[in-house]
C-alpha positions in Angstrom: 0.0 0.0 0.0 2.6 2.9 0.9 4.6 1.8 -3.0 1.2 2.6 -4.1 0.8 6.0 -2.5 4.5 6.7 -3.0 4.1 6.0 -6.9 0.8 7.9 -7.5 2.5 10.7 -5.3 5.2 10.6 -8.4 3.0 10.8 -10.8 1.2 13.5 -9.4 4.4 15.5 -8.7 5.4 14.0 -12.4 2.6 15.6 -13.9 2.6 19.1 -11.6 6.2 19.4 -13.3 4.9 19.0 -16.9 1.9 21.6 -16.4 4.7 23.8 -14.8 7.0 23.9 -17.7 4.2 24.0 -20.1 3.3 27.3 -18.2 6.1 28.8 -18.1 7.3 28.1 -22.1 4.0 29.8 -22.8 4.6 33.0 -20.7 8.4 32.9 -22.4 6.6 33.0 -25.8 4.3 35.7 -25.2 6.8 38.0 -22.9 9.5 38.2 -25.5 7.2 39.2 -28.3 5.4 42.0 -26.0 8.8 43.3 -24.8 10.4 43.5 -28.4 6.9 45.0 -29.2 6.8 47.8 -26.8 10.6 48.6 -27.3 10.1 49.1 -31.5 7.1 51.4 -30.2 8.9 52.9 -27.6 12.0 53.6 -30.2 9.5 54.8 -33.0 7.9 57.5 -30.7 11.2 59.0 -29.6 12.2 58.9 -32.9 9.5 60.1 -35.1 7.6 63.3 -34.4 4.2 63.2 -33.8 3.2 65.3 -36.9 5.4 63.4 -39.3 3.3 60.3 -37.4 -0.1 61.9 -38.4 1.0 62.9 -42.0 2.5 58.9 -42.6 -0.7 57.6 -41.4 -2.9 59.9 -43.2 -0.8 59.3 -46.6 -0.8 55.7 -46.1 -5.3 56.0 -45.4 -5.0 57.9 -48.7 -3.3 55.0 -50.3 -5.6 52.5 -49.4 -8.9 54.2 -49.9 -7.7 55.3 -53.5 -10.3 56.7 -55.8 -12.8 54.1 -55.4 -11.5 51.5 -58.0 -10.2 48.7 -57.6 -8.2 46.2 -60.2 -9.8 42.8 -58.1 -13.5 42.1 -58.6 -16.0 42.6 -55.8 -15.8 40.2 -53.1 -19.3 38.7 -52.7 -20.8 37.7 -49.5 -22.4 34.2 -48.9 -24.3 33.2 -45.9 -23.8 30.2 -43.7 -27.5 28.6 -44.7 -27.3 29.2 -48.0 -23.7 27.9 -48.7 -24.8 25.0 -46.8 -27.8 23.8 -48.4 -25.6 23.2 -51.5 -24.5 19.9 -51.8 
């Protein structure tokens, strides 16, 4: 009975680890990219004023709203029942 209790006890402290490291590898992964994230932001700000900052944007808006046409056809919209009654 006590190898029993002393084996499940391993397991449990087995699997405790895993979740643990599982944990932690996910934080890693997120922390890094919002840290290199906040430092390029950080870095643009100092760097670039803020009316240069509103004149890019606004050029680049420009850009992509154009004047209305557009060389790719018109996306059409399909609804969920319709597209699944066809078989």
């Amino acid at each position: 009975m006590k190898r029993l209790v002393v084996l499940a006890s391993a397991g449990l402290l087995g699997a405790l680890a895993h979740a643990l490291n599982i944990a932690f590898g996910m934080t890693w992964e997120i922390l890094w990219a919002l840290v290199i994230g906040f430092a390029l932001s950080a870095a643009v700000q100092a760097v670039v004023s803020e009316s240069e900052m509103t004149r890019l944007l606004r050029e680049g808006d420009e850009l992509h709203r154009g004047d209305g046409r557009s060389s790719s056809p018109p996306r059409t919209s399909s609804s969920s029942s319709a597209s699944s009654s066809r078989c």
